[in-house]
TIMI-711530 format. One record per residue: chain; residue in one letter; residue number from 1; x, y, z of N, C-alpha, C, CB in turn. Coordinates in steps of 0.1 Angstrom, whole numbers, plus 5000, padded with zeros to 4 digits. Glycine has a CB too. Example, Ala and Ser with C-alpha at 12.3 -4.5 7.8 and 13.67 -1.06 7.14 Angstrom:
// residues 2
ROGU   cadena   residuo   num   n.east   n.north   n.up   ca.east   ca.north   ca.up   c.east   c.north   c.up   cb.east   cb.north   cb.up
ROGU        A         A     1     5132      4943   5078      5123       4955    5078     5132      4967   5078      5113       4955    5090
ROGU        A         S     2     5128      4978   5071      5137       4989    5071     5129      5000   5079      5141       4994    5057
This chain:
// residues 125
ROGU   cadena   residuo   num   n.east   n.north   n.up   ca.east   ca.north   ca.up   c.east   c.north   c.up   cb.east   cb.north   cb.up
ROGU        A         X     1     6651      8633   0551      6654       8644    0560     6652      8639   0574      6645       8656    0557
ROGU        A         X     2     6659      8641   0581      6663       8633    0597     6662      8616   0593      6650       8637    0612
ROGU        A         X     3     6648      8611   0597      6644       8597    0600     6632      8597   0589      6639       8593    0618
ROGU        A         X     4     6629      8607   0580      6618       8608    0576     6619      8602   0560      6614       8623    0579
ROGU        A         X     5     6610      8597   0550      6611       8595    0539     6600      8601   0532      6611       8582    0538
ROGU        A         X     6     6608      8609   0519      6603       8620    0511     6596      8614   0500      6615       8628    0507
ROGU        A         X     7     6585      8616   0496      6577       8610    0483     6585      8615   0467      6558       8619    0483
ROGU        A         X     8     6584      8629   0471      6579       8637    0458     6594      8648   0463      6558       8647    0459
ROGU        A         X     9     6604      8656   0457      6611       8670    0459     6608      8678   0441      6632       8666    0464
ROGU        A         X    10     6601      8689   0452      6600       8695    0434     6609      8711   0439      6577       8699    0424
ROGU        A         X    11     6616      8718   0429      6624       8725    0429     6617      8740   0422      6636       8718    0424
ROGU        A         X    12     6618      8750   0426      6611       8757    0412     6621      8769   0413      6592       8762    0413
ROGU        A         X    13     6624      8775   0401      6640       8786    0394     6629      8798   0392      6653       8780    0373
ROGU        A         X    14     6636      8810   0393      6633       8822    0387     6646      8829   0384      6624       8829    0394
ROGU        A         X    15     6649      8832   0374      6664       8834    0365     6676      8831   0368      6668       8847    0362
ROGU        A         X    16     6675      8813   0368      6683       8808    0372     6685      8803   0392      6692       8815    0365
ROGU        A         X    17     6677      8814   0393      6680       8811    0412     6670      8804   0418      6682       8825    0422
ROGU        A         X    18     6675      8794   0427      6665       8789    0431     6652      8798   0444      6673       8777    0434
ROGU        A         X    19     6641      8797   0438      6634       8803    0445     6624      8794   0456      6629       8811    0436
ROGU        A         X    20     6623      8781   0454      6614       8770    0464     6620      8758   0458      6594       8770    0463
ROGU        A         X    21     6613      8752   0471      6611       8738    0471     6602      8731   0482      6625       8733    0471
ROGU        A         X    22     6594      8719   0470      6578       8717    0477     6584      8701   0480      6560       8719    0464
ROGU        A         X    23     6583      8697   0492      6586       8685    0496     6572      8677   0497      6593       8684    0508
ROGU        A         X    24     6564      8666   0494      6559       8655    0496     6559      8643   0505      6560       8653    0488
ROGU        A         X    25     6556      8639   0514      6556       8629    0519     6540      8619   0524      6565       8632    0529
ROGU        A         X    26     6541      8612   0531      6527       8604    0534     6534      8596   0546      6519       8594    0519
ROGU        A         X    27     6521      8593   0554      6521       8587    0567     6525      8595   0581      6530       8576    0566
ROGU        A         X    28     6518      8592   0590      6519       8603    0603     6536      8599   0610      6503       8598    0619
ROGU        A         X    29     6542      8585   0606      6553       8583    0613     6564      8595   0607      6558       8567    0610
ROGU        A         X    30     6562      8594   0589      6571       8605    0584     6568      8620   0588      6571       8605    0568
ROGU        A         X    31     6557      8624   0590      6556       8634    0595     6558      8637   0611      6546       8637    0591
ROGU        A         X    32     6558      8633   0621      6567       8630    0633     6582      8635   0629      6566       8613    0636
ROGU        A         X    33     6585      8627   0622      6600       8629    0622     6606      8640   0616      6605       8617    0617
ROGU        A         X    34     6600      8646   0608      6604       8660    0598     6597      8670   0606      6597       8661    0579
ROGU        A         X    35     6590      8668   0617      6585       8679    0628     6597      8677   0637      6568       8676    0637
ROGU        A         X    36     6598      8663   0640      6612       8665    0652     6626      8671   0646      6617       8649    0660
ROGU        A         X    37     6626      8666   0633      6640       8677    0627     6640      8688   0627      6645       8677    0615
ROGU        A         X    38     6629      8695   0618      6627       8714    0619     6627      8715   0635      6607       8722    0610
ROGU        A         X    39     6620      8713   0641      6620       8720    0657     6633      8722   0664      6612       8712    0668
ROGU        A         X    40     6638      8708   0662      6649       8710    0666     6662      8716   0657      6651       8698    0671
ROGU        A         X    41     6663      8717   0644      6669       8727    0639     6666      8740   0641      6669       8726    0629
ROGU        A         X    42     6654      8745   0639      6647       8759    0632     6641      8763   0649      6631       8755    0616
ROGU        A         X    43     6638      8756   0659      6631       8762    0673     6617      8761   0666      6635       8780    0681
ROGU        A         X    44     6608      8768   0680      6596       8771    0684     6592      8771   0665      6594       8789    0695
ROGU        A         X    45     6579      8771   0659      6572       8775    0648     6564      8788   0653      6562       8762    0642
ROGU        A         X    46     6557      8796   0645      6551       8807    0647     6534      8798   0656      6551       8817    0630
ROGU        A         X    47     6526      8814   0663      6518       8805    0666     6504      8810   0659      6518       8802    0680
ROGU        A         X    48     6495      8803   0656      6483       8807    0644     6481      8821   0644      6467       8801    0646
ROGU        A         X    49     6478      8831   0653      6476       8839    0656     6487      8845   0643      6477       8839    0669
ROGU        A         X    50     6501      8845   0646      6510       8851    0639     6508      8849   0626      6521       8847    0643
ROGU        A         X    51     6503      8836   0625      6499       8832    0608     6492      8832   0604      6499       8823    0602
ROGU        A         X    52     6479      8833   0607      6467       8844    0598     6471      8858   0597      6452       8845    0606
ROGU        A         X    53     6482      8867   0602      6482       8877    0602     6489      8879   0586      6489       8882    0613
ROGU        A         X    54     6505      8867   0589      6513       8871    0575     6509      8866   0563      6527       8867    0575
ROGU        A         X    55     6502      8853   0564      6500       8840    0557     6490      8853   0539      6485       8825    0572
ROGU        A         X    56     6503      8850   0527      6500       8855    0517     6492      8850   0508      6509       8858    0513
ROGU        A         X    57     6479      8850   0506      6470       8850    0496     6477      8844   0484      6465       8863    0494
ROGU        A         X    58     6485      8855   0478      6484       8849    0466     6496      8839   0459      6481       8860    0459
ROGU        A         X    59     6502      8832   0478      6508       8820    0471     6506      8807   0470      6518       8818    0474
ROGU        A         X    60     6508      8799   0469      6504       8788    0471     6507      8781   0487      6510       8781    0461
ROGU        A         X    61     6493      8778   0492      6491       8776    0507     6484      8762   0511      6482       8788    0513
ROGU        A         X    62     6495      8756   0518      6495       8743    0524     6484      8739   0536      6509       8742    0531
ROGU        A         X    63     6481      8749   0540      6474       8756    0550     6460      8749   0546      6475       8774    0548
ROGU        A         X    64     6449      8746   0537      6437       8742    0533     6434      8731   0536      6435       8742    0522
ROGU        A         X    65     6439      8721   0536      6433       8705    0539     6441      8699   0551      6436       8693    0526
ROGU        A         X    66     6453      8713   0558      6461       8704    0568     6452      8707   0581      6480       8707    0570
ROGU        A         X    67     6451      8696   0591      6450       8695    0606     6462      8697   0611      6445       8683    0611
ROGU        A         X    68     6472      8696   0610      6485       8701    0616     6490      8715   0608      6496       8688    0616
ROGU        A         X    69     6497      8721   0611      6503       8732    0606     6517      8739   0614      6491       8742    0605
ROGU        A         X    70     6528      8742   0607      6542       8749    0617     6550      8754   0603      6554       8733    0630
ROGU        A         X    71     6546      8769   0611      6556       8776    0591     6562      8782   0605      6545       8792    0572
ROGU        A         X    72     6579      8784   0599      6589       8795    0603     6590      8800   0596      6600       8795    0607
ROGU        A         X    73     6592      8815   0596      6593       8826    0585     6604      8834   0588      6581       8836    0583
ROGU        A         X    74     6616      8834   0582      6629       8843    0585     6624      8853   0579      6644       8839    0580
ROGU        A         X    75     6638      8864   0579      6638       8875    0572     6643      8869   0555      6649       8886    0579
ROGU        A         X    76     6648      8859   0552      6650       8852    0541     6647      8840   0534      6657       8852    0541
ROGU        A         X    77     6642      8832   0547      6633       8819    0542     6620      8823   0548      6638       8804    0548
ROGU        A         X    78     6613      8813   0542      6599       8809    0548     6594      8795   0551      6591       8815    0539
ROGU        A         X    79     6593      8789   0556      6592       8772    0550     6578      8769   0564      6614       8759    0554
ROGU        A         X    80     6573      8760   0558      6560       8755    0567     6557      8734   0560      6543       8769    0562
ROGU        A         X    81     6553      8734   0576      6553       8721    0578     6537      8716   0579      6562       8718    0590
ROGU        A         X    82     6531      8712   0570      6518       8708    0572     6514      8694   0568      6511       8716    0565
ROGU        A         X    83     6507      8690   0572      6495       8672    0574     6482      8676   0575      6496       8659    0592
ROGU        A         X    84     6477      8666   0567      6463       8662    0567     6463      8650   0573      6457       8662    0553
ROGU        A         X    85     6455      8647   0584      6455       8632    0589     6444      8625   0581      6452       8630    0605
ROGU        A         X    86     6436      8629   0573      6426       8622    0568     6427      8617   0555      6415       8628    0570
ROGU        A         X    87     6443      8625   0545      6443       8622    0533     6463      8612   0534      6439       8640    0522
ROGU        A         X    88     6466      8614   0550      6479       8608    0549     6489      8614   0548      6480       8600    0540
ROGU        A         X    89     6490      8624   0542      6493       8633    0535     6503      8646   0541      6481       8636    0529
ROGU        A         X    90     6512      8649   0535      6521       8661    0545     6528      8672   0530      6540       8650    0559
ROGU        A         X    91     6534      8680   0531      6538       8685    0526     6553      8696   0536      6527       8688    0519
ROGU        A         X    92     6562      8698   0531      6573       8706    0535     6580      8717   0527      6583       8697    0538
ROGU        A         X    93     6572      8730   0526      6573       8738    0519     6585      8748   0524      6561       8743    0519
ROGU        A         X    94     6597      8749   0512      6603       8763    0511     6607      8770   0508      6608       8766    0514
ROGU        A         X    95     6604      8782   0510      6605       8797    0501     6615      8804   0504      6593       8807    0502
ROGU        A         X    96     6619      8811   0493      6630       8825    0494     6625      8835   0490      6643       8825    0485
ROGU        A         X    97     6622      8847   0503      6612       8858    0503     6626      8862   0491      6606       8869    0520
ROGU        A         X    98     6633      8867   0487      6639       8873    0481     6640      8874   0465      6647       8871    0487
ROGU        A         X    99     6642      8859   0465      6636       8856    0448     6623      8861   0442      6634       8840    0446
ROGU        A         X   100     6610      8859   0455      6601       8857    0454     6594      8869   0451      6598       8852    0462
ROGU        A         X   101     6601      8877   0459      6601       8899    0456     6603      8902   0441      6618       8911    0467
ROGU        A         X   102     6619      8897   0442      6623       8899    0427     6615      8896   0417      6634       8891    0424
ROGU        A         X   103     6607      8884   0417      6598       8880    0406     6583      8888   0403      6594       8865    0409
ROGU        A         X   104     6582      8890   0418      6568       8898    0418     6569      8914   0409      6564       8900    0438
ROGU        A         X   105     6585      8915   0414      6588       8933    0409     6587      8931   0397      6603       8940    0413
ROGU        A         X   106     6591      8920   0391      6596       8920    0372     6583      8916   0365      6612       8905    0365
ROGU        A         X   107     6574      8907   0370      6563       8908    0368     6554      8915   0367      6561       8903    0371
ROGU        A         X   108     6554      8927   0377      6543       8940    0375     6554      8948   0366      6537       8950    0392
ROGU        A         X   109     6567      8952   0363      6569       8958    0357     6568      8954   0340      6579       8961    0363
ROGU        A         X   110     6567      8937   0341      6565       8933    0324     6551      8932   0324      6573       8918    0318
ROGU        A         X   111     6540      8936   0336      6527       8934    0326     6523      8956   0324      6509       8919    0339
ROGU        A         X   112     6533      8961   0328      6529       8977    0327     6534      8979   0314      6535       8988    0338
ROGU        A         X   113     6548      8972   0311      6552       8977    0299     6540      8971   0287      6569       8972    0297
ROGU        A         X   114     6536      8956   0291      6525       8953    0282     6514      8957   0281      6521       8943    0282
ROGU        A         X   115     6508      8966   0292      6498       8978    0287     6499      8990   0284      6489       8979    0294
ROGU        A         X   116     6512      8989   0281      6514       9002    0271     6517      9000   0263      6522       9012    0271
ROGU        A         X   117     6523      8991   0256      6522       8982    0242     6510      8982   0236      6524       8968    0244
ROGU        A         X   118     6500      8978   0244      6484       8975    0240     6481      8987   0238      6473       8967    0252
ROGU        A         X   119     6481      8999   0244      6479       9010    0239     6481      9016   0228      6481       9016    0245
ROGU        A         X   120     6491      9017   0225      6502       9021    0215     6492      9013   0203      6521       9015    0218
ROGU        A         X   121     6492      9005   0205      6487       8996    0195     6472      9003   0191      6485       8980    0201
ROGU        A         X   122     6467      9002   0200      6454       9006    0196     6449      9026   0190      6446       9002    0211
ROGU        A         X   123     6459      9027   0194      6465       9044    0187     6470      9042   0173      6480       9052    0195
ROGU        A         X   124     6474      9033   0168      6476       9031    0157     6495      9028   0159      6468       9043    0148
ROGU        A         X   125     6500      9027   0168      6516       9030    0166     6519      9014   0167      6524       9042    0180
């Protein structure tokens, strides 16, 4: 991606659509250069302030071991750019709020139908 070299691309589906993808890399040169591509694709990053506000708990967050940090959050992507200078280490995270809703919606609706199952069950039906 631009000048930069990628370690790791992992992809992850929810019914068939793609919902992320977790990029991997190492060394401060590659991370330089996948900061100068997003900025100059994507503009400005949000600034901390903005991102402790949205920044969701219960996904997986890049956010813990990095000294650097730059997430842009559309109304349909989400993607963030983070380094750790002390483990080498970067990561290039991106999400589709949309998939991501979808999954959350079918998930509380298949663990309700499974505690009424469990009920039923325990009524004897």
């Amino acid at each position: 991606m631009g000048e930069a070299k990628l370690e790791n691309i992992f992809y992850s589906f929810w019914m068939g659509y793609l919902e992320g993808v977790w990029i991997d890399f190492k060394g401060e040169g590659n991370f330089e250069a996948l900061k100068k591509e997003l900025f100059e694709q994507f503009g400005k990053a949000l600034e901390s302030e903005e991102v402790m506000k949205k920044v969701d708990r219960e996904e997986p967050s890049t956010i813990g071991h990095a000294e650097e940090f730059y997430p842009w959050w559309g109304k349909y992507t989400e993607m963030s750019l983070s380094y750790s200078k002390d483990r080498h280490k970067g990561t290039l995270y991106i999400n589709s709020r949309i998939i991501r809703e979808e999954r959350r919606s079918s998930e509380k609706q298949y663990e309700k139908r499974k505690e009424k199952e469990e009920r039923l069950k325990e009524r004897g039906f």
